[in-house]
KEZADREN-698113 format. One record per residue: residue in one letter; y negated, z, x negated of N, C-alpha, C in turn. Coordinates in steps of 0.2 Angstrom, whole numbers, padded with zeros to 4 digits, always signed. Last residue first. Layout:
# residues N
AYZXYZXYZX;...
//
This chain:
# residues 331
X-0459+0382-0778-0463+0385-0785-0469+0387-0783;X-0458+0376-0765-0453+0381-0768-0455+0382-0775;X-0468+0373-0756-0468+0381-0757-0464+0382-0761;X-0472+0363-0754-0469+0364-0751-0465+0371-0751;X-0480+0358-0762-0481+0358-0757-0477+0362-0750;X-0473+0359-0774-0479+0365-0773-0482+0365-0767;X-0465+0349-0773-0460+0356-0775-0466+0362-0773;X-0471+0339-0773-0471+0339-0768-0466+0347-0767;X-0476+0338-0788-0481+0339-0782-0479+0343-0775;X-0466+0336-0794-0467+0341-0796-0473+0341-0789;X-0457+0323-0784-0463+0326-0790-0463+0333-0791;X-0442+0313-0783-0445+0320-0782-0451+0323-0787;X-0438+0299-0775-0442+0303-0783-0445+0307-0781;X-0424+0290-0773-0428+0294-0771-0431+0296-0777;X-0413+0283-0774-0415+0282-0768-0419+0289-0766;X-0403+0272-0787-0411+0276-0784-0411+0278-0777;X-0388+0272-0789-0392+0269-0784-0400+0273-0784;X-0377+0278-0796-0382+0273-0803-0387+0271-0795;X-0375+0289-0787-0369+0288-0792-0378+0284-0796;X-0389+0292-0781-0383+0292-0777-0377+0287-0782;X-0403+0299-0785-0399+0295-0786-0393+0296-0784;X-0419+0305-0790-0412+0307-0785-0408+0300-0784;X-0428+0309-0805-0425+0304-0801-0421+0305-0796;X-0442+0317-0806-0436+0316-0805-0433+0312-0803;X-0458+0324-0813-0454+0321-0809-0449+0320-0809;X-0465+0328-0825-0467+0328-0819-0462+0326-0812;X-0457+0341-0839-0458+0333-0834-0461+0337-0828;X-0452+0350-0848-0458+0350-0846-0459+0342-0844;X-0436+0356-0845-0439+0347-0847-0445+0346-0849;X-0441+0368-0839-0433+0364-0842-0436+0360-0848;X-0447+0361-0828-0450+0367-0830-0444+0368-0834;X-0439+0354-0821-0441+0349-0822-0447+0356-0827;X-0425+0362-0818-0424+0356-0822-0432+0352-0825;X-0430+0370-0809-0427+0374-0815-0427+0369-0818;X-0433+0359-0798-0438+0363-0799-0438+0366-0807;X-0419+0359-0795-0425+0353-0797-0430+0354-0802;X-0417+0370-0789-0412+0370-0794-0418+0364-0799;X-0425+0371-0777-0426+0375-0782-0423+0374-0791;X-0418+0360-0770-0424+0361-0775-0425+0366-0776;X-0402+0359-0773-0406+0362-0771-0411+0361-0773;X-0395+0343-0768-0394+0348-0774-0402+0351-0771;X-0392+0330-0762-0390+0337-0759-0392+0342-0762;X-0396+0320-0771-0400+0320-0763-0399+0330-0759;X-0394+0326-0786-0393+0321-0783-0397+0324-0775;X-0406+0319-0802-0402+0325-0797-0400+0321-0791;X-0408+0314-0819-0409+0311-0810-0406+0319-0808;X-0417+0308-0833-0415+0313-0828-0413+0313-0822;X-0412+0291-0839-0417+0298-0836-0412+0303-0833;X-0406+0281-0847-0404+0284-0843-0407+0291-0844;X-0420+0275-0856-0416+0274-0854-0412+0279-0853;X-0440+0272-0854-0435+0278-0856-0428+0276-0851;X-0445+0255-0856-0442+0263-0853-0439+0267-0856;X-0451+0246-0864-0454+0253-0863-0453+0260-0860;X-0444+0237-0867-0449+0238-0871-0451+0245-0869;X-0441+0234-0849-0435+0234-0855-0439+0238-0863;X-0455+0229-0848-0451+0235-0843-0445+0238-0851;X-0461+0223-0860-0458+0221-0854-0458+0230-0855;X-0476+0215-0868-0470+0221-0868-0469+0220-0862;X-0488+0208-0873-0480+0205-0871-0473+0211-0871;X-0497+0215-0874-0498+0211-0868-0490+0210-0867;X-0498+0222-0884-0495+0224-0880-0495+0221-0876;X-0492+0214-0899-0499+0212-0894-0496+0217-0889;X-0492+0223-0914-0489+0218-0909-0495+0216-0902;X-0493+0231-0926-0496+0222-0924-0493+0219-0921;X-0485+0242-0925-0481+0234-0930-0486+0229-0929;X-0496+0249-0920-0493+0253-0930-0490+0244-0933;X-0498+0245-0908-0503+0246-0914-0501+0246-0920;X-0484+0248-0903-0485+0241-0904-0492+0240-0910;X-0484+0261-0902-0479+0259-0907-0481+0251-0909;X-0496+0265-0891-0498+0266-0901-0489+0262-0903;X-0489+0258-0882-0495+0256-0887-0496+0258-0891;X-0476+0270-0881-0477+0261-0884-0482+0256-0886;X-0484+0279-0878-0480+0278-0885-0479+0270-0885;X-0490+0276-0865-0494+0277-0870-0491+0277-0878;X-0479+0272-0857-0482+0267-0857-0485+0271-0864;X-0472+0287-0858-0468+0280-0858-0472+0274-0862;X-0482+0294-0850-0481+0295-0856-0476+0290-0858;X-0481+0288-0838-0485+0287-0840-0484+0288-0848;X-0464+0279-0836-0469+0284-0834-0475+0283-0839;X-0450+0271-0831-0457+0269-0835-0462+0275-0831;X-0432+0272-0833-0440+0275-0830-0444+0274-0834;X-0420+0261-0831-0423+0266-0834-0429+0267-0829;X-0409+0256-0823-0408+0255-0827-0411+0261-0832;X-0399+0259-0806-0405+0262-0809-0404+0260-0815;X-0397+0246-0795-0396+0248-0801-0399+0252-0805;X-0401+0232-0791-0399+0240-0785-0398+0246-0790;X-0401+0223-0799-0396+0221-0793-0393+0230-0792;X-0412+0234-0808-0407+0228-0810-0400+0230-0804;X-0425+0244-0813-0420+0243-0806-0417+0237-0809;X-0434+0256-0816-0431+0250-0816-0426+0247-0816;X-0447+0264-0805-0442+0263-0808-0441+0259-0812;X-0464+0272-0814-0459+0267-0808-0454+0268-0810;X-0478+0285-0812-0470+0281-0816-0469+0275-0810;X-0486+0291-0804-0485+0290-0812-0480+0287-0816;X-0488+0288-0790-0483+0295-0793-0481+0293-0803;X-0492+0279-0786-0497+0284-0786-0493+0292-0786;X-0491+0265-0783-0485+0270-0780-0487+0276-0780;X-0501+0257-0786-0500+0259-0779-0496+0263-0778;X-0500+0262-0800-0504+0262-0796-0504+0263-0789;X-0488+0256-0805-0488+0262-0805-0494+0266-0799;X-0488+0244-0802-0484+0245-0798-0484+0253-0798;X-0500+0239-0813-0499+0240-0805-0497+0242-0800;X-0492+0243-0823-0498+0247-0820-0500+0248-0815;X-0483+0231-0823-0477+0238-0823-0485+0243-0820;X-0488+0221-0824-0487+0222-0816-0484+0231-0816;X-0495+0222-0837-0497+0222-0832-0496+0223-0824;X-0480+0222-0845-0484+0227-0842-0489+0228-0837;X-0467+0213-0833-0474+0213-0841-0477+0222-0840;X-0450+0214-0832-0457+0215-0828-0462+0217-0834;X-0437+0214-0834-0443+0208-0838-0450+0209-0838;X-0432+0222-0827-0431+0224-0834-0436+0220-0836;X-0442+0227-0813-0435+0223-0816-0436+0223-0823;X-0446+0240-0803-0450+0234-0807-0440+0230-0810;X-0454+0251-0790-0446+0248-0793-0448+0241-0798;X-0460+0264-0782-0462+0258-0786-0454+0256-0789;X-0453+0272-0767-0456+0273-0773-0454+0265-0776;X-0448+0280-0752-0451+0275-0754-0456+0276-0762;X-0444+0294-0754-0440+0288-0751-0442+0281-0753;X-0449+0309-0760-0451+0302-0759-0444+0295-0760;X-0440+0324-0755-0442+0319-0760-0445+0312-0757;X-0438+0333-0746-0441+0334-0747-0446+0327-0753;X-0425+0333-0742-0429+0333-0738-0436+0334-0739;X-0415+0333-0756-0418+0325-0749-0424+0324-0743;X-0416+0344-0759-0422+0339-0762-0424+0333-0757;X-0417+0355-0745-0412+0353-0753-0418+0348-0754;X-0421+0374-0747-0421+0369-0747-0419+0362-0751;X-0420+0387-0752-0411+0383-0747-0414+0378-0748;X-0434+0393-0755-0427+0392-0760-0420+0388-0757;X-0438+0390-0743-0441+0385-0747-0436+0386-0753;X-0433+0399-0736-0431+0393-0733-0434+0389-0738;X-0437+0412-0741-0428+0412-0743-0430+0403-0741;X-0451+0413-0740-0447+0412-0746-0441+0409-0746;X-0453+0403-0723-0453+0408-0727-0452+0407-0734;X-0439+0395-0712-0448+0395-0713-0446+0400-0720;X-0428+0395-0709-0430+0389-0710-0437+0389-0714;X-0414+0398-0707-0419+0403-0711-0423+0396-0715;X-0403+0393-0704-0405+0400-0701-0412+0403-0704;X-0401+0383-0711-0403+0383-0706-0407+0387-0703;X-0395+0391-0723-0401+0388-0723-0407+0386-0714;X-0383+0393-0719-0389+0401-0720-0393+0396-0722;X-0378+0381-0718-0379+0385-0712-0383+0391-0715;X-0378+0379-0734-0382+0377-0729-0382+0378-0721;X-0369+0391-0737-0378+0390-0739-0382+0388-0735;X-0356+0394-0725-0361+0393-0731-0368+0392-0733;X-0344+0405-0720-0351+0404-0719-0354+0402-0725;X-0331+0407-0719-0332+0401-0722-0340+0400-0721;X-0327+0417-0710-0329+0411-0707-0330+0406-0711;X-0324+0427-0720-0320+0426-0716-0321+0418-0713;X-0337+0428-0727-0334+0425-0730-0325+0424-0727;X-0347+0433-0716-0347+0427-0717-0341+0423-0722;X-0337+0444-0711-0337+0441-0706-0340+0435-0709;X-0340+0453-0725-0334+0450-0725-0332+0445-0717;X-0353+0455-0721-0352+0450-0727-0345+0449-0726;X-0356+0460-0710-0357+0454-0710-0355+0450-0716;X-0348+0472-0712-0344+0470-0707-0347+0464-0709;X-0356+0478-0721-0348+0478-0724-0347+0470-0719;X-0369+0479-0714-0366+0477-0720-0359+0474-0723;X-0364+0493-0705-0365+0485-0706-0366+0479-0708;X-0363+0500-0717-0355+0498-0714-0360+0491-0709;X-0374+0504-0723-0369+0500-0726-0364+0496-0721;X-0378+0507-0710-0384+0503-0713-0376+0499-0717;X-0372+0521-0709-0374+0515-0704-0374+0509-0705;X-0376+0526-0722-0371+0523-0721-0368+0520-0714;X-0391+0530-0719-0389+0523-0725-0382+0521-0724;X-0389+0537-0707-0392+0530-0708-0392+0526-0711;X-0385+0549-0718-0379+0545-0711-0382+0540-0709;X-0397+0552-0724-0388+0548-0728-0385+0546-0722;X-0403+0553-0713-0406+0551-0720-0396+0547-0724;X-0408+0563-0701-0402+0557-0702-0407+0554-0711;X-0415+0578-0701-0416+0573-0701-0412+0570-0703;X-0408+0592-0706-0409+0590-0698-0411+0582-0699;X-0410+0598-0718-0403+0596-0716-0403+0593-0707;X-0422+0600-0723-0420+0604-0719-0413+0603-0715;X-0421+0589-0733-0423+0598-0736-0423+0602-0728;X-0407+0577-0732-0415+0582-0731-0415+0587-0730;X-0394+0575-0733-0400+0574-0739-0407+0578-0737;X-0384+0578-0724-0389+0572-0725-0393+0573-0730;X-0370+0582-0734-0374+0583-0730-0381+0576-0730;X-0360+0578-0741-0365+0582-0748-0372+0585-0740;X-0351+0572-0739-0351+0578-0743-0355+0583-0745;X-0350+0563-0725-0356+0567-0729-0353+0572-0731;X-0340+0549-0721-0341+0555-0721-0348+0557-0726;X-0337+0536-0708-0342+0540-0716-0340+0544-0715;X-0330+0523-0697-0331+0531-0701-0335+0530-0708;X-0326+0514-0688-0329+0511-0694-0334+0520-0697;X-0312+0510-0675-0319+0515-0678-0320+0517-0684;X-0310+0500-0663-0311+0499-0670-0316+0506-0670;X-0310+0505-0651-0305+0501-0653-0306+0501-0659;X-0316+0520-0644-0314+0512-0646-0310+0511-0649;X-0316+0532-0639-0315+0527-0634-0315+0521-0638;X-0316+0541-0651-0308+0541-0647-0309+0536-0643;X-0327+0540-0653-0323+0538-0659-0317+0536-0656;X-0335+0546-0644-0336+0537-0644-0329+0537-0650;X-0328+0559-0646-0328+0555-0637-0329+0548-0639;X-0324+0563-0661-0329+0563-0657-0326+0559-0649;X-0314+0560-0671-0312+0564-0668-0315+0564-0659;X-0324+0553-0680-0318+0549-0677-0316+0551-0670;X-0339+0554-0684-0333+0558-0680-0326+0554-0677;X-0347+0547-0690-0345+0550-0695-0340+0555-0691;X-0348+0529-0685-0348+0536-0682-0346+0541-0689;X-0349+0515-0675-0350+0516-0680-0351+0525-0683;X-0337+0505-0664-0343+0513-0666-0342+0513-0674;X-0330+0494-0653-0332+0496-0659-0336+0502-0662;X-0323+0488-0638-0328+0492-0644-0328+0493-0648;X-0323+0474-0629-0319+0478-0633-0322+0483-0637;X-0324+0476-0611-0327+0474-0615-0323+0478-0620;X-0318+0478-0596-0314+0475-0602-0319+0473-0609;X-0327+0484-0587-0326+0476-0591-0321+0474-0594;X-0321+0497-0589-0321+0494-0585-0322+0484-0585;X-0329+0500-0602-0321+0499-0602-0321+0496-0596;X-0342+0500-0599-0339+0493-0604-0330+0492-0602;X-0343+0509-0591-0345+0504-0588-0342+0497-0593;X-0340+0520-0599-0336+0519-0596-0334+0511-0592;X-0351+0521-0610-0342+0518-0610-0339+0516-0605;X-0363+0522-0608-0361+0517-0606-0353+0514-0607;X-0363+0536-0609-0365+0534-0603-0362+0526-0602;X-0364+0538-0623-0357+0539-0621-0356+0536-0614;X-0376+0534-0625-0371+0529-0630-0364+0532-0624;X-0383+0546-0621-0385+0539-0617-0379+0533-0621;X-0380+0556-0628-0377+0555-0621-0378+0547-0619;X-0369+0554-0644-0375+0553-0640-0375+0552-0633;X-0358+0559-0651-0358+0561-0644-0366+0561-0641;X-0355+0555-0663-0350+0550-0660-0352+0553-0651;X-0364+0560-0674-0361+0563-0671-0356+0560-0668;X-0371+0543-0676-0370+0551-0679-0362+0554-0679;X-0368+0529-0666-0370+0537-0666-0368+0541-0671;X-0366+0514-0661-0368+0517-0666-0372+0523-0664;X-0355+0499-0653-0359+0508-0655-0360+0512-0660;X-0355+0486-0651-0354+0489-0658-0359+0495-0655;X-0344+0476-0643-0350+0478-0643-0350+0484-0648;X-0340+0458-0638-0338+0464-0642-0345+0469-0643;X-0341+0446-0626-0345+0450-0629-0340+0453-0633;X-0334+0441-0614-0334+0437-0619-0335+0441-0627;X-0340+0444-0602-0333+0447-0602-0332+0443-0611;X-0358+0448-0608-0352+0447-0604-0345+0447-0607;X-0371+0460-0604-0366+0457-0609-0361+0453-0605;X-0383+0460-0597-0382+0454-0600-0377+0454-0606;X-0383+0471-0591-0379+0462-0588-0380+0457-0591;X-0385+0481-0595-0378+0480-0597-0377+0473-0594;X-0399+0481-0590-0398+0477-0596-0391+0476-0597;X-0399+0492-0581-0397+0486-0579-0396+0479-0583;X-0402+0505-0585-0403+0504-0579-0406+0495-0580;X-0393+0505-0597-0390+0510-0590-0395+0507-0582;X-0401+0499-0605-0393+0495-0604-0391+0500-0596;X-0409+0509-0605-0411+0502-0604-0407+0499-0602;X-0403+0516-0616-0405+0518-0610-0408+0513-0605;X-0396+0508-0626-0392+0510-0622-0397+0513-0616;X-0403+0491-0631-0405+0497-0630-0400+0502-0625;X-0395+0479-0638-0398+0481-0635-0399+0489-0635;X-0397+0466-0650-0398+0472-0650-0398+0474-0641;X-0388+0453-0653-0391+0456-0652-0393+0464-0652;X-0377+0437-0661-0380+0447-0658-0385+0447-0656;X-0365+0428-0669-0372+0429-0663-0370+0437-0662;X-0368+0428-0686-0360+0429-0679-0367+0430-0674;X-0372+0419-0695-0367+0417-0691-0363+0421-0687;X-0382+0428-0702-0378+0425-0704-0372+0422-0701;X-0391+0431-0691-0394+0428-0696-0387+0421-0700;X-0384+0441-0685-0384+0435-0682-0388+0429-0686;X-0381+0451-0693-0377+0447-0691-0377+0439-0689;X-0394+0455-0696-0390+0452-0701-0386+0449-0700;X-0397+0460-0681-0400+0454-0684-0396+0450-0690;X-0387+0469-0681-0389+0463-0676-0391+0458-0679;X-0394+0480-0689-0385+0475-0690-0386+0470-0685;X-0407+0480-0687-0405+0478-0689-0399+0474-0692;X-0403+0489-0675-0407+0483-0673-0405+0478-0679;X-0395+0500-0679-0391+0495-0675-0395+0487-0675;X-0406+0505-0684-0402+0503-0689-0398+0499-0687;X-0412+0511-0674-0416+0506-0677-0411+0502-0682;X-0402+0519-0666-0403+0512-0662-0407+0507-0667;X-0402+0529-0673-0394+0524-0675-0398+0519-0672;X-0414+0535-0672-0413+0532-0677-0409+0529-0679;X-0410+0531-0655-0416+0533-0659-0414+0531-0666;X-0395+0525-0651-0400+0528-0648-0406+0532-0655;X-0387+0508-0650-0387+0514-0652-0395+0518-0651;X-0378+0492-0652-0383+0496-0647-0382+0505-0651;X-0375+0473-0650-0377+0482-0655-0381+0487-0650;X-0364+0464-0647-0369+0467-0646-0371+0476-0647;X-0360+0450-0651-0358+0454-0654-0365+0458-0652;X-0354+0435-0640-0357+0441-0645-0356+0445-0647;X-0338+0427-0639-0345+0427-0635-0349+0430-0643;X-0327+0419-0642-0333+0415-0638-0338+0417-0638;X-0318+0424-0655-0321+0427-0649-0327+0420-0648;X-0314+0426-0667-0310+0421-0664-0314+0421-0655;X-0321+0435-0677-0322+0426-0679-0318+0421-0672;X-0319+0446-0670-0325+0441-0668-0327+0437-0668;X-0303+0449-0674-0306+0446-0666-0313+0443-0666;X-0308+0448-0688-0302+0442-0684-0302+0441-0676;X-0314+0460-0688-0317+0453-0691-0313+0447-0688;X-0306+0468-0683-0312+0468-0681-0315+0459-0685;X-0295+0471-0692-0295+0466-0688-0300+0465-0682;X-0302+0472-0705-0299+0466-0706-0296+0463-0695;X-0304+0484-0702-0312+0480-0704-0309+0472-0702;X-0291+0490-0701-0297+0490-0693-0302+0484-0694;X-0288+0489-0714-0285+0483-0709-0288+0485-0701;X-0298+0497-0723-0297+0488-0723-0294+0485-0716;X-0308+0511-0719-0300+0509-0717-0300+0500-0719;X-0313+0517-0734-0314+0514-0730-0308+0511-0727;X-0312+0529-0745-0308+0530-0741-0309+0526-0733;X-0321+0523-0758-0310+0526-0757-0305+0529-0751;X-0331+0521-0752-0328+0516-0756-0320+0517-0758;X-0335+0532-0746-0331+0527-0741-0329+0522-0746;X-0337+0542-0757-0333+0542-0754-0330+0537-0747;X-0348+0534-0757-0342+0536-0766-0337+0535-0761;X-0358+0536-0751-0355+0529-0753-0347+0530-0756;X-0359+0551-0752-0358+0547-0745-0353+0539-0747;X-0366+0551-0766-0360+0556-0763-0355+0550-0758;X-0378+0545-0763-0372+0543-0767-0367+0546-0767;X-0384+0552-0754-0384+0546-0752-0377+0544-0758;X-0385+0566-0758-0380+0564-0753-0377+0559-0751;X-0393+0560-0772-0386+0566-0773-0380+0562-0765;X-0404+0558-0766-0400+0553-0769-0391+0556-0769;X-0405+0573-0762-0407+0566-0756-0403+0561-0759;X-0409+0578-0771-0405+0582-0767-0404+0576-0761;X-0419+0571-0779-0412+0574-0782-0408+0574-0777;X-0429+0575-0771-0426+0569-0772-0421+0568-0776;X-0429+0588-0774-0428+0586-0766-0427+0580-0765;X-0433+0588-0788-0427+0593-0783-0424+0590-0778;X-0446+0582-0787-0440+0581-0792-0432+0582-0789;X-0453+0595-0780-0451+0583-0776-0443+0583-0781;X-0454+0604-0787-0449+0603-0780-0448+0597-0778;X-0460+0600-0798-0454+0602-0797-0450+0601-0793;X-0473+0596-0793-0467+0591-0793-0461+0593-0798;X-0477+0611-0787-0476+0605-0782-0471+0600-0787;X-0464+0625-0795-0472+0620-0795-0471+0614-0792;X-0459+0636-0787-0458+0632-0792-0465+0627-0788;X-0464+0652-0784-0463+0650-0781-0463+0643-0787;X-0459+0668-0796-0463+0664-0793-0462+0657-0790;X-0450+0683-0790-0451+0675-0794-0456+0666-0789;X-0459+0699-0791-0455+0692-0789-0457+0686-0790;X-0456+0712-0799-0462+0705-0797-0456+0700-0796;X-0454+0728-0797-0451+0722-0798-0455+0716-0796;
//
């Protein structure tokens, strides 16, 4: 009898990632019908209502994942940290205080160095929290909130030893906790703005006010051409306004001026005697001081325009180019 032969390398990838996604989506299925709401709900009510922190802690592969809820948390309005449980034993616990809530993260629910600090929190009165697929477990029993998974399917790797699906559901339940703790607190845009000043995300939060021209040319409806040039000139953004007692009336840009001389050419007109009035574009584009640039940005690639008006109800009070959109990194 001839034995069967061993399957071919991207057979067995096929397989193995199969058998990987399998657990990871298994895992989800099942905390999405049997996540506890009113623990999440009151976990979320005491942090919104708490002074202090929210401090994560967990050992090896929970501890990288913990790193993470930290940060999302703290990104998006709830203060955290990360601390480390061995490290926390020989003396880091002093930086939580009576204030804090502190979120463990284990597997199992029976990592030595996560269990080592219970005792020292209960003693504080510090309140707990775990993240755990043991309820049943020492950390499940010692907290107050215990935010469970289960694996149907096992972890997902070809030797069932590596955390792989129990990490992703870590990962979710953190998750969970900071999106219903931002729309608990009413956390909006612009504080996720602040938080997130530099980079891609801070050039998409950015609003226009901060970034548009405050000082720009302004002419009066009668203004000749000659000055309307000049006015363009020094202002050195292609256009001006025009303005009537504080009033935006129209916008003279370049393309503006250059129709109107061929129009004056076709009647035999002199363009020396063309006004502001003769040559604006009336009620232009405008956004307002708050509105996003990026949103700006959609409008003037939209449009195919150079600029913008920003306007506070009919009041100018700012011109946004397409220049300062690339300077600025948000296109």
């Amino acid at each position: 009898m001839s034995a069967t032969p061993p399957a071919s390398e991207p057979d067995a990838t096929r397989s193995t990632v199969a058998r990987t996604l399998e657990a990871v989506r298994s895992a989800i299925e099942d905390l999405e019908g049997s996540w506890n709401e009113a623990i999440r709900k009151d976990w979320t009510t005491h942090v919104a209502a708490s002074k202090g922190r929210v401090v994560v802690s967990g050992m090896g592969k929970s501890g990288l994942v913990g790193q993470k809820i930290a940060a999302t948390l703290a990104s998006t309005g709830c203060p955290s940290f990360f601390m480390h449980p061995a490290e926390a034993l020989h003396g880091d616990l002093g930086m939580v205080t009576l204030d804090d809530t502190v979120l463990l993260l284990s597997n199992s629910g029976e990592s030595e160095e996560v269990l080592k600090l219970i005792p020292s929190l209960l003693r504080m009165g510090i309140p707990i929290g775990a993240i755990t697929s043991r309820k049943e477990s020492r950390l499940g029993q010692a907290a107050r909130w215990c935010f469970t998974y289960r694996l149907p399917k096992g972890e997902g790797c070809p030797l069932q030893f590596a955390p792989m699906a129990s990490t992703t559901l870590q990962l979710v339940w953190g998750d969970l906790l900071a999106a219903h703790h931002m729309v608990h607190t009413g956390f909006s845009l612009d504080r996720y703005a602040q938080f997130h000043p530099a980079g891609n995300i801070g050039s998409r939060l950015l609003k226009t006010e901060k970034i548009m021209h405050r000082e720009f040319p302004q002419a009066e409806s009668e203004a000749p051409l000659v000055s309307l040039l000049g006015l363009m000139t020094k202002g050195r953004l292609g256009m001006t306004t025009v303005v009537e007692e504080g009033r935006l009336r129209g916008v003279v840009s370049d393309g503006d001026i250059r129709r109107a001389l061929e129009k004056a050419e076709r009647n035999g007109q002199n363009p020396l005697t063309l006004t502001a009035s003769d040559i604006m574009t009336r009620n232009p584009i405008t956004v307002a001081p708050d509105s996003l640039a990026i949103e700006a940005a959609q409008t003037l690639e939209a449009r195919k325009i150079t600029f913008l008006l920003v306007t506070e109800g009919e009041i100018p009070v700012g011109v946004l180019h397409i220049h300062d959109l690339l300077q600025a990194k948000v296109i």
